[in-house]
C-alpha positions as CSV (number, residue, x, y, z in Angstrom):
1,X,0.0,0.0,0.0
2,X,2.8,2.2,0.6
3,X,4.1,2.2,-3.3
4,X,1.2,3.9,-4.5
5,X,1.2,6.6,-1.9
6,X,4.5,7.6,-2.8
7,X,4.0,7.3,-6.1
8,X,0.8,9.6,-6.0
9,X,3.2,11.9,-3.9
10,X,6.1,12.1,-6.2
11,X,3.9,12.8,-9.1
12,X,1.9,15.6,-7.4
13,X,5.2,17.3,-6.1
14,X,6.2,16.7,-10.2
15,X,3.2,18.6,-11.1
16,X,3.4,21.2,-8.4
17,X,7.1,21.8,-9.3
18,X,6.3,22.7,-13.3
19,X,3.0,24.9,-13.0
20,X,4.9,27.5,-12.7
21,X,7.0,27.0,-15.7
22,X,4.0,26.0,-17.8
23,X,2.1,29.4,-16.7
24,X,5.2,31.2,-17.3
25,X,4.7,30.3,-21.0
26,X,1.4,30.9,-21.7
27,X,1.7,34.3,-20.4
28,X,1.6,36.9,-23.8
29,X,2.3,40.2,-21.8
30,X,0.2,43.0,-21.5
31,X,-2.1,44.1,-24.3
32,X,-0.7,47.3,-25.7
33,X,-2.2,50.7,-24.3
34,X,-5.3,52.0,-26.4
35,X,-2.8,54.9,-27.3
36,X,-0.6,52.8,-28.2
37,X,-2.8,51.0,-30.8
38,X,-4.1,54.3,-32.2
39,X,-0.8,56.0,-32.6
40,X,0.2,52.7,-34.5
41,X,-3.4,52.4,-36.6
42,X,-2.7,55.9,-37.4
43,X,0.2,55.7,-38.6
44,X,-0.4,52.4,-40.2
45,X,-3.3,54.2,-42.6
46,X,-1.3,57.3,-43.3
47,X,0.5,55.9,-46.3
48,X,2.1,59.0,-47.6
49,X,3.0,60.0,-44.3
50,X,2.1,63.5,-44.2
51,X,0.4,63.5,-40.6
52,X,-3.3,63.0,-41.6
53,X,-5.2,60.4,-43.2
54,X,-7.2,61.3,-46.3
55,X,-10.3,59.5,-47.5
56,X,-8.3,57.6,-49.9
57,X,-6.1,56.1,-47.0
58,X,-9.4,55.5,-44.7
59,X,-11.1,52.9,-46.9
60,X,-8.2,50.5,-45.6
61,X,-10.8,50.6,-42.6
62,X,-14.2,50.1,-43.7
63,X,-15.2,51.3,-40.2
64,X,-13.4,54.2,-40.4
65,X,-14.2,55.0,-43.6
66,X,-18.1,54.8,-42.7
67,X,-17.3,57.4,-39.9
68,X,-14.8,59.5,-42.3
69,X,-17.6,62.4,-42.6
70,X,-18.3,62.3,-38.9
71,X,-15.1,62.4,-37.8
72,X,-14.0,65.2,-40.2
73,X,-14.9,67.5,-37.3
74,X,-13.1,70.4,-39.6
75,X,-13.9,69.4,-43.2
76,X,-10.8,69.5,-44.8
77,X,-11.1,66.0,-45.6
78,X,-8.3,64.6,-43.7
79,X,-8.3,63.1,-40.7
80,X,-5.7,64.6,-38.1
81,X,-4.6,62.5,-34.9
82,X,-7.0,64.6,-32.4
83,X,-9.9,63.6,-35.1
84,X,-8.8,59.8,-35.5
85,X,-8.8,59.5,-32.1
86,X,-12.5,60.1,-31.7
87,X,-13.4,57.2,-33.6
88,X,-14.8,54.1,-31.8
C-alpha cells in the first residue's frame, strides 16, 4: 500500500514543481495601451506620411471609412490625430 502513496506523492510534487513553468509560457504580456494601438493604426493608414489620413487612405478601414464624414470635425477632408482619435 505504501508504493502507491508515494507514487501519487512524487507525481503531485512533479506537477506542483512545473506549473509555474507551464504558466510562465502561456503568459503573452500586457495588451498594448489603447494609445498605443491608435498611434500605431494611425500611422499604419497614413500611407504617404504626411500626418493625416485622407479619404483615400481610410477605406483601408471600412469602419473608419463609414465614420470619415463624422469624424472630419473640420472638413478639410483629412483626418488629423486629435480627429482619428474620436473614432470608436
Amino acid at each position: 500500500m505504501q508504493a502507491p502513496k508515494s507514487t501519487v506523492l512524487a507525481l503531485t510534487l512533479i506537477a506542483l514543481a512545473s506549473a509555474p513553468a507551464i504558466a510562465q509560457t502561456s503568459k503573452k504580456g500586457p495588451p498594448p495601451a489603447p494609445a498605443a494601438t491608435s498611434k500605431a493604426t494611425f500611422d499604419k493608414l497614413d500611407k504617404n506620411k504626411d500626418g493625416a489620413i485622407d479619404a483615400q487612405e481610410a477605406k483601408a478601414d471600412a469602419r473608419l471609412a463609414g465614420q470619415f464624414a463624422k469624424l472630419d470635425a473640420n472638413g478639410d477632408g483629412k483626418l488629423s490625430r486629435v480627429e482619428f482619435s474620436a473614432a470608436k
